[in-house]
C-alpha positions as CSV (number, residue, x, y, z in Angstrom):
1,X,-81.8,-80.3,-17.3
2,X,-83.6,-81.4,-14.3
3,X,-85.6,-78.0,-14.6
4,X,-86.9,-79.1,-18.2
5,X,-87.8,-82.6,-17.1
6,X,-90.1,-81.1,-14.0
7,X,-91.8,-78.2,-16.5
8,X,-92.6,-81.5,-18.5
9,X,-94.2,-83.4,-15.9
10,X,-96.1,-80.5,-14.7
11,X,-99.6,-80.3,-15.8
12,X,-100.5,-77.7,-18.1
13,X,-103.2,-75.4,-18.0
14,X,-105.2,-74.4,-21.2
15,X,-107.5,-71.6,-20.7
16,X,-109.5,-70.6,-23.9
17,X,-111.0,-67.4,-25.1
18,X,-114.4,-68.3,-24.3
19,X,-114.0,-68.9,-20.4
20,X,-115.8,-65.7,-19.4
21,X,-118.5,-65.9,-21.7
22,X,-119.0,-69.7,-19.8
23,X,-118.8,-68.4,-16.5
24,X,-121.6,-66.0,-17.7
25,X,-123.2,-68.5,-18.4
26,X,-123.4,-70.0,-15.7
27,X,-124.0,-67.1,-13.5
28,X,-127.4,-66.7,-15.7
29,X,-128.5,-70.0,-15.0
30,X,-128.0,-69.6,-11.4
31,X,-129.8,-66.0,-11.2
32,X,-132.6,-67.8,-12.7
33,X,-132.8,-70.8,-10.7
34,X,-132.7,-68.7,-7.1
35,X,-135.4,-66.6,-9.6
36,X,-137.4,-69.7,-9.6
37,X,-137.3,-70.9,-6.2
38,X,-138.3,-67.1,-4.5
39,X,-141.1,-67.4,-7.1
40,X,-142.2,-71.0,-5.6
41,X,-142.6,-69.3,-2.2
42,X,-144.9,-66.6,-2.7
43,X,-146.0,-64.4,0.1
44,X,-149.5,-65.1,0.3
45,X,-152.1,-62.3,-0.4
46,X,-152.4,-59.9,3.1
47,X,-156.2,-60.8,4.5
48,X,-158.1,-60.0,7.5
49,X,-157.4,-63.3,9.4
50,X,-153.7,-62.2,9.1
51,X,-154.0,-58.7,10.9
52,X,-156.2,-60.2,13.4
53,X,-153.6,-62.9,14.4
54,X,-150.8,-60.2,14.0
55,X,-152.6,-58.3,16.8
56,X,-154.5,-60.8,18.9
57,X,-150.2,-62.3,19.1
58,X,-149.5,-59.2,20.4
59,X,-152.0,-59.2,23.4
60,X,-151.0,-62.7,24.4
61,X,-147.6,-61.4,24.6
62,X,-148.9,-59.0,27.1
63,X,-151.0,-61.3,28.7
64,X,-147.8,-63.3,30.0
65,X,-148.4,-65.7,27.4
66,X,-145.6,-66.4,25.4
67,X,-141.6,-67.4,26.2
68,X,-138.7,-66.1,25.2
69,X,-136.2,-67.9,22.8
70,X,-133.9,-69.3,25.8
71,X,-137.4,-70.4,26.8
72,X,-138.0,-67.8,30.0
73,X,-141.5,-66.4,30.2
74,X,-142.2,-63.0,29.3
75,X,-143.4,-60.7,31.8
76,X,-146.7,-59.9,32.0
77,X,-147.9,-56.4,30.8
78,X,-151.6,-55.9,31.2
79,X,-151.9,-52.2,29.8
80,X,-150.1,-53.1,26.5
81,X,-152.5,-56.4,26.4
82,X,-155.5,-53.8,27.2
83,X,-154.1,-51.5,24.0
84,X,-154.1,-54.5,21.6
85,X,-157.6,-56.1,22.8
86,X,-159.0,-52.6,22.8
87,X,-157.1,-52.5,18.8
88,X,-158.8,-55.8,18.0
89,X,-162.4,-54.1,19.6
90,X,-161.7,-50.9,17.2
91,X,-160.9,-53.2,14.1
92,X,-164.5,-55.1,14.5
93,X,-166.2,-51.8,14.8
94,X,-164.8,-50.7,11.3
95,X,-164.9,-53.5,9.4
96,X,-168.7,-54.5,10.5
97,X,-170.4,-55.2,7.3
98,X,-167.4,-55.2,5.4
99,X,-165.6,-58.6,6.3
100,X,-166.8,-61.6,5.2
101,X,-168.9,-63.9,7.4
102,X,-165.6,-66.3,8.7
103,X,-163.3,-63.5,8.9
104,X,-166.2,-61.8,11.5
105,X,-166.7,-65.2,12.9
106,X,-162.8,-65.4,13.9
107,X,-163.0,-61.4,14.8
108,X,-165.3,-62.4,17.8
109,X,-163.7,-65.4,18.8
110,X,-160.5,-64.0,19.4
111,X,-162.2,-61.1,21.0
112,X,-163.9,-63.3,23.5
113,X,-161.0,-65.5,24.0
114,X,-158.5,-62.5,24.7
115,X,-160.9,-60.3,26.5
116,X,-161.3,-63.5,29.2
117,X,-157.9,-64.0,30.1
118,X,-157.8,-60.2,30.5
119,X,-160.4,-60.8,32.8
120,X,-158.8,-63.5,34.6
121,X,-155.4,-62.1,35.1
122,X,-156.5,-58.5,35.8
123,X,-158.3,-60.0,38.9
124,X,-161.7,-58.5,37.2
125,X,-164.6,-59.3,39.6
126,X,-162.9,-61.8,41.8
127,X,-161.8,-59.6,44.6
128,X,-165.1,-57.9,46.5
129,X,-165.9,-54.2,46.1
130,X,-165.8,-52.0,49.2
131,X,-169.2,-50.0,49.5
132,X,-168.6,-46.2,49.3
133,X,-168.4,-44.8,53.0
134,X,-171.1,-43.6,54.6
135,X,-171.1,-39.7,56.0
């Protein structure tokens, strides 16, 4: 008898026919709302400004520039900086006449910019240069 009483006292569960087409349901209407919110973060359309900054990052991570993410400095590597300035050099030369007045504005800033700290940390000009020998 004690069995009866505890079977009455237990809740009961009621599961209907329609419980699938509810979790359905609501598996929509969450496909649409992580839908909705990639849609509100749009990758932007690719420009020039965003290749040069892609590159120019790159020869300031040769440069010595830049830090790890435990926060140690990256070594410097002046020939891979040298290939990425020279890449940025190449890039102006093709797209002369063909970018727009800011984009070649920002071409030849970070030209400058980078090809001065080259410069500066490849010793350029600093140290004297020996005079050939004389026979």
């Amino acid at each position: 008898m004690s069995d009866q009483t505890d079977n009455q006292d237990a809740p009961k569960i009621i599961v209907d026919s329609d419980w699938k087409t509810e979790a359905a349901d609501e598996k929509a209407k969450l496909d649409e709302e992580t839908q909705n919110a990639a849609a509100s973060q749009e990758i932007p359309e690719p420009n020039l400004s965003e290749l040069i900054n892609m590159i120019a990052m790159q020869a300031v991570i040769g440069l010595g520039g830049m830090q790890s993410p435990t926060g140690e400095p990256i070594p410097q590597d002046l020939p891979v900086a040298k290939h990425y300035i020279d890449l940025l050099g190449l890039l102006e030369e093709k797209t002369k006449g063909n970018a727009t007045e800011e984009e070649a504005q920002i071409m030849s800033g970070v030209l400058h910019e980078l090809r001065m700290r080259f410069v500066e940390f490849a010793g350029g000009g600093s140290a004297p240069v020996a005079a050939p020998p004389v026979e």
